[in-house]
N, C-alpha and C positions, 0 to 999 in steps of 0.2 A: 936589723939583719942578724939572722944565728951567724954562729963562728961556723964555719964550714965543716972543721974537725975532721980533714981527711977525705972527705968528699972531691969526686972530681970535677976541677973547675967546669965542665961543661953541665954538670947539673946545674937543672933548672933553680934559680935560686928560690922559686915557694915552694920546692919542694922541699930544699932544704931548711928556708926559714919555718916550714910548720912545725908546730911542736904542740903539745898537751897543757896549756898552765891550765894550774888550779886554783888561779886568784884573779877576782874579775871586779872591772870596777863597775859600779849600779848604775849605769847609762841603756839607755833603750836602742836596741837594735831596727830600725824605719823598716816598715813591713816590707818596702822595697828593695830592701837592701835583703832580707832575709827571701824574699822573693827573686832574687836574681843565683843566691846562695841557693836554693832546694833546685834553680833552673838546669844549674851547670851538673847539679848531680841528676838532673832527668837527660844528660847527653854521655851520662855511663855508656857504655857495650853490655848487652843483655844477650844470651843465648836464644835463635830465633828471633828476636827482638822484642821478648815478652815485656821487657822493663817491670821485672816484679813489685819493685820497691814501691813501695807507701810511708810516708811521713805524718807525724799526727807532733804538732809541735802548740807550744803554749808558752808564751809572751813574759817576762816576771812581772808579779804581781795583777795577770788580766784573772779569769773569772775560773778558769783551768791548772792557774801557778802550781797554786798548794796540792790539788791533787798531782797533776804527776811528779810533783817534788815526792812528793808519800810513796813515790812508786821504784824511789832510788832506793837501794842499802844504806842504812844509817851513813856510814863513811862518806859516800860519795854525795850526798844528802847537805852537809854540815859545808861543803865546799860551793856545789853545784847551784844554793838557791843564791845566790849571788851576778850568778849568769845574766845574760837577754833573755837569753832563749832556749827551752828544754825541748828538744824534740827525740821520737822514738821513732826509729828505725822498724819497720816490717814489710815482711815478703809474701808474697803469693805462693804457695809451694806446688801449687799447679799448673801446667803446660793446659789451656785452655785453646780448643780447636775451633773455627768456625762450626762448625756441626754442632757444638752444642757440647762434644765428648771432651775431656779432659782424662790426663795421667800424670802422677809425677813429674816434676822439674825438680830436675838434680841440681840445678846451679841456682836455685832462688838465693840463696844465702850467699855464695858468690857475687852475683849480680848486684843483690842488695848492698854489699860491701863496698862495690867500685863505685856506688852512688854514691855513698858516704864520703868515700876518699875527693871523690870530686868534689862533692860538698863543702869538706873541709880544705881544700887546696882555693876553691873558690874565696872564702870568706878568709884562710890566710891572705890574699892578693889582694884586698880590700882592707884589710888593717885588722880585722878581729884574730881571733883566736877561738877555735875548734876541739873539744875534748870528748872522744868515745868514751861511754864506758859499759862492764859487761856487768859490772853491781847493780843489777837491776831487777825487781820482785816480777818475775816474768810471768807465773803463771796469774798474778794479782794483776798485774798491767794487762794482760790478755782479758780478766774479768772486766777489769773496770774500764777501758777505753773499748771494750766492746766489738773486739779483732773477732773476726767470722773464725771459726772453726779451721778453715782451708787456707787458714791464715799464720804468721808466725812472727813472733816479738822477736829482734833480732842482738837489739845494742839501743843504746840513747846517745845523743850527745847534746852538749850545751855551745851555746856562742855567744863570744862577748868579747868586749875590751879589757885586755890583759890590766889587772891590779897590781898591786904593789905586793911582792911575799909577805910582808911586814902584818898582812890580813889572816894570812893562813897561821894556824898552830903550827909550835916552832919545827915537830916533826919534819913537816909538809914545806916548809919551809926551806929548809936544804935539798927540795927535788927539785922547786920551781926553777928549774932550768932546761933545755934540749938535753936528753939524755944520747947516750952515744951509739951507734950503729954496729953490728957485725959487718966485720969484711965478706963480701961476696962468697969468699969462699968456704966460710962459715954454712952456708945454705944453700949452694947452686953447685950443681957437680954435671959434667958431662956422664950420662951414663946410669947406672945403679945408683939407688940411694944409698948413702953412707952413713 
């Protein structure tokens, strides 16, 4: 369990326990288990109820790994193939009608996000740990995994069982922790933005 750090006791404690590690130990994530993880992110709130998000995830070391590991920034790359599981985040950016007609959806990338969250609030409640990240070769990941046009690379994230920091370069090493929150009032205002 994180240390709360100010949070109030009535938060939910996976929410408070998730956090970002970057050190994972080489255990395989059971497809059912990674299957109950992408379920909880298909019970986001979507605008309409389009549920834009799509998922394209790849196993460590199945026939997929190496490719989307090549599809991280070097940084996130040197961490991340340690993971279970790499999966990349994309959205639909279109409001699709029965008719056939379609127009912008302003909220794909919204929508796509609270999948995510879920996602990862999911697999904290199960023992793993969940890491977004935006270091990611997007326009290259759009070529290679073959995202339609009407489509968008959004974020990746990885899952897996937390490792020991002692894995990570020493830099990376003095982060592997919960880092700390703004107060409310940092970000939420009655009113005008400030």
């Amino acid at each position: 369990m994180t240390e709360r750090d100010g949070a109030q006791p009535e938060m939910l404690d996976v929410i408070v326990d998730r956090w970002s590690s970057r050190s994972f130990v080489e255990s395989a994530v059971p497809q059912s288990d990674l299957d109950l993880i992408l379920e909880a992110a298909g019970w986001a709130p979507s605008a309409f109820n389009l549920q834009p998000w799509r998922f394209l995830y790849a196993h460590r070391g199945d026939e997929n790994s190496e490719r989307f590991l090549s599809l991280l920034v070097d940084f996130n790359r040197t961490w991340a193939k340690d993971a279970s599981v790499l999966v990349f985040v994309v959205s639909d950016i279109l409001q699709r009608k029965e008719d056939g007609t379609a127009s912008p959806n302003h909220s794909h990338s919204f929508d796509a996000e609270a999948a995510w969250v879920l996602a990862a609030l999911q697999a904290t409640a199960m023992g793993y740990h969940a890491h977004a990240m935006s270091g990611v070769k997007f326009d290259e990941a759009k070529r290679e995994l073959r995202i339609l046009d009407d489509h968008r690379v959004e974020a990746a994230f990885v899952i897996g069982r937390q490792g020991p920091k002692e894995k990570l370069p020493e830099a990376l090493q003095q982060r592997e922790q919960p880092s700390g929150r703004k107060p409310v009032s940092e970000f939420a205002w009655a009113g005008n933005f400030r």
